[in-house]
Each structure stands twice: as structure tokens, then as C-alpha cells.
N, C-alpha and C positions, 0 to 999 in steps of 0.2 A: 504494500500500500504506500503510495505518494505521502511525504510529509507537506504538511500544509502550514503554511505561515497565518498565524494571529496577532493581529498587531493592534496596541492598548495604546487608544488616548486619553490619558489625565488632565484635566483642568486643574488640579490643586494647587493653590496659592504657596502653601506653606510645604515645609520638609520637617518632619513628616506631613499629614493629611490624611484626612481622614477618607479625601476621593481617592486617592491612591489606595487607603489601604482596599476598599469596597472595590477598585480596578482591581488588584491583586488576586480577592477572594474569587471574583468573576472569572478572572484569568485561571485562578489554578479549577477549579470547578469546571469549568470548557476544557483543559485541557486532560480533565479526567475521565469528561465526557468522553471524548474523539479517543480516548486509551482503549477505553470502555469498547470502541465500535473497531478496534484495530487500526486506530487514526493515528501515526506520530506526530506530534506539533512542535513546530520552531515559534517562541515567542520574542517581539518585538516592542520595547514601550516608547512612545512618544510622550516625556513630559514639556506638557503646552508651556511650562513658567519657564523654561530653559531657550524658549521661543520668541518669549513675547516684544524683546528689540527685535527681532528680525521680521516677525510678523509686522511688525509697526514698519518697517524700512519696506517690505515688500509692498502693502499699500500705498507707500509715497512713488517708489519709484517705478514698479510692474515687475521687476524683479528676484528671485531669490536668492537670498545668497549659498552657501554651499550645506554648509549646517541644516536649514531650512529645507533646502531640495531634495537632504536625503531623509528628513522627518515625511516630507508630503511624498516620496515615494515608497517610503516602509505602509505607509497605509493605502495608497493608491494601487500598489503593487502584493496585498496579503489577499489570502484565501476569505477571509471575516475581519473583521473589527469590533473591539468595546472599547465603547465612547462614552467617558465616565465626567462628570460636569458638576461642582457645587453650582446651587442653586441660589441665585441672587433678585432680589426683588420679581421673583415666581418667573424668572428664566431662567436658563443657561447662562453661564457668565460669558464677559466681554471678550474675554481670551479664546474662550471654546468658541464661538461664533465666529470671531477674527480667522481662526485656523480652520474651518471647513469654507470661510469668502474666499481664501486664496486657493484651493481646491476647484479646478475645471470643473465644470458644471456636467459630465458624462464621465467624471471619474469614481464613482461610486458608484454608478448604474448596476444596481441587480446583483451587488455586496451583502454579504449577510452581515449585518449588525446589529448588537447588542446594547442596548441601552441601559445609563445608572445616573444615578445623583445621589448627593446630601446634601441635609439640610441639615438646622438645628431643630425645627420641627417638622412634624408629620404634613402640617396645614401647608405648605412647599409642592406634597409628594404627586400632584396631577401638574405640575410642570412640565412632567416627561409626555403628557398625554396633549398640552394643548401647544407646547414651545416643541419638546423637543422631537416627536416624533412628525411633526409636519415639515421641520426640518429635512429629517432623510430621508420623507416623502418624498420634497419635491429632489434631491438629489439621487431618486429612485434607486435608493437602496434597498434589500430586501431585511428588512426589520424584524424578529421574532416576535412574538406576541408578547411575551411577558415582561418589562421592565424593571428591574431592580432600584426602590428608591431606600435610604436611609437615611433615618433620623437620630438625632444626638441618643436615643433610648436603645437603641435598636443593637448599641453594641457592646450593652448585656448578654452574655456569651448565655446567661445558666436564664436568663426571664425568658416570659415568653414571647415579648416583642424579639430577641435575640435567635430563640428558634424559628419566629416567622422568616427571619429575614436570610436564615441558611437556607431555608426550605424554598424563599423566593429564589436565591442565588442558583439552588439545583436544578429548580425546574425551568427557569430561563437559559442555564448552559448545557441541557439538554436538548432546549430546542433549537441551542444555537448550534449545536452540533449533527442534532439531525440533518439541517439545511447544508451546514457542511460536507456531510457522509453523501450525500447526495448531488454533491459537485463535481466536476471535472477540475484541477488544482491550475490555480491563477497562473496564468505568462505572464515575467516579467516583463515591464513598460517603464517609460521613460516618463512622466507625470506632463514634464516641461518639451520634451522633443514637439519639433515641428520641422521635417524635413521638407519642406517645399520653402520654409521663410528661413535666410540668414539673417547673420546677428546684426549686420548692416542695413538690411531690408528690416528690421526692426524699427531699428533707429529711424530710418526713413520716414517709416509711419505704412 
């Protein structure tokens, strides 16, 4: 069986984070999923806060710089994707939205991806339902059903908000993995290639 590339993007501000840690739980969960079905996986993270001059520099100028080109191709170029986002005034933060604007607009087409957030409360958790999954809508990704959100409670390992949210975490990278087991495994692609324009013919306009 083809090894299939999973490539995790974090929005978390801080180091640690608490999106990173709920990327992490998704990640190893998917990747136990795809073990589960005789899938090997290679894992890839994008942290957004290691990004966020270069994403600012690539909206001023149209282009990215090298850092940057191989972030937007570890995810343009994996089998699925988890796309993990604190939640900021009932969206997706600036950072996470910033990094899927520079994202070609048919580079995700019919991707399987994996939705998460936190919050510090629950009242947050349909962000993923009216922000962020219209999102990968319209960049026609293929989205599983189930979204994983967390709240500051939730990471009571031994309550029961802490078992809900294992239980959410399994049954989303189950589906994320089915959709995978059912894939043909991505070719790589150049994110930024465009063989018919030189870099002078850019310039040109």
C-alpha cells in the first residue's frame, strides 16, 4: 500500500497551544486510523505563527518567498489535510484565513479535510459550521462530516466533556481516513508553477 502524506495546519498563536495540541490528537488519531486500514502515513505540520511575516509580505507583493512556498506546497501537495484554527470573535483567526487567501483557488479541489478549533468556551463551537466549513466549501475541498471543536473544559482527560471530545476526535479520523483508503495517492505539484508565464512576463503584467 502507497504511503500517503497528511499535512497539519495550526493556527496557534502561542508555543505551546492548545490548537496545536487538539492538531496533534487529530493527527495521531488519523494516522491510526489509515494503520488501522493498512495505510502508512508520512506527517507534515504547517505552523501558521512561523508564517505570519511572510504571509503579510506575500499579500503586498504577489509573491512567496521560499519558507512560505514550501509551507503552501506540503499542503497543496498531501493526500488530506487538518486544518486546526483558535476561534476569535466566532471565526477563524486572521492568520488561518490569511494562509488558505494565498492558496490558488483549485488547489484544494476535492482534498479531504479535517476540521478543528478552540475556544475558551463551548458558545465558539458552530464557528466550524457557519465560518469555517463554507470556507472549504467554496475551495471545494472534500470535508468529512464530523468537526472536532474544543473548549477550555474539554481537556479534562478523566470528565466527561474530556471523553466526549476523544470520542469526537475518533470518529472524525475515521472518516477522515475512510475518504483516504478510498483515494488514489496525490502527485506531487508545484503550488506556484506556471509554465506558459516567465518571471519576466510576470513582471510585465
Amino acid at each position: 500500500m502507497s504511503t500517503r502524506t497528511l499535512a497539519v495546519v495550526s493556527a496557534g498563536l502561542s508555543n505551546p497551544s492548545s490548537t496545536r495540541l487538539l492538531a496533534d490528537r487529530m493527527t495521531a488519531a488519523t494516522v491510526a486510523a489509515l494503520a488501522g486500514r493498512g495505510i502508512p502515513t508520512t506527517v507534515e505540520t504547517v505552523e501558521l505563527r512561523e508564517h505570519a511575516r511572510d504571509l503579510a509580505d506575500n499579500l503586498l507583493t504577489g509573491f512567496p518567498n521560499e519558507p512560505l512556498r514550501r509551507a503552501v506546497g506540503t499542503v497543496t501537495g498531501a493526500d488530506a489535510v487538518i486544518a486546526v484554527t483558535p476561534i476569535f470573535s466566532a471565526s477563524y483567526s486572521g492568520l488561518f484565513k490569511t494562509f488558505f487567501d494565498v492558496l490558488d483557488k483549485d488547489a484544494l479541489v476535492g482534498t479531504p479535510v479535517l476540521m478543528g478549533a478552540t475556544a475558551g468556551t463551548a458558545r465558539h463551537s458552530l464557528a466550524l459550521e457557519h465560518a469555517m466549513r463554507p470556507l472549504f466549501a467554496y475551495l471545494r475541498a472534500t470535508v468529512v462530516p464530523t468537526a472536532v471543536f474544543a473548549a477550555s473544559e474539554d481537556w479534562s482527560g478523566g470528565s466527561e466533556a474530556g471523553t466526549g471530545l476523544a470520542h469526537r476526535v475518533d470518529r472524525a479520523a475515521a472518516e477522515l481516513a475512510d475518504v483516504v483508503a478510498g483515494r488514489a495517492p496525490a502527485a506531487p505539484v508545484d503550488p506556484f508553477a506556471d509554465p506558459a508565464s516567465s518571471f519576466e512576463d510576470l513582471l510585465r503584467g
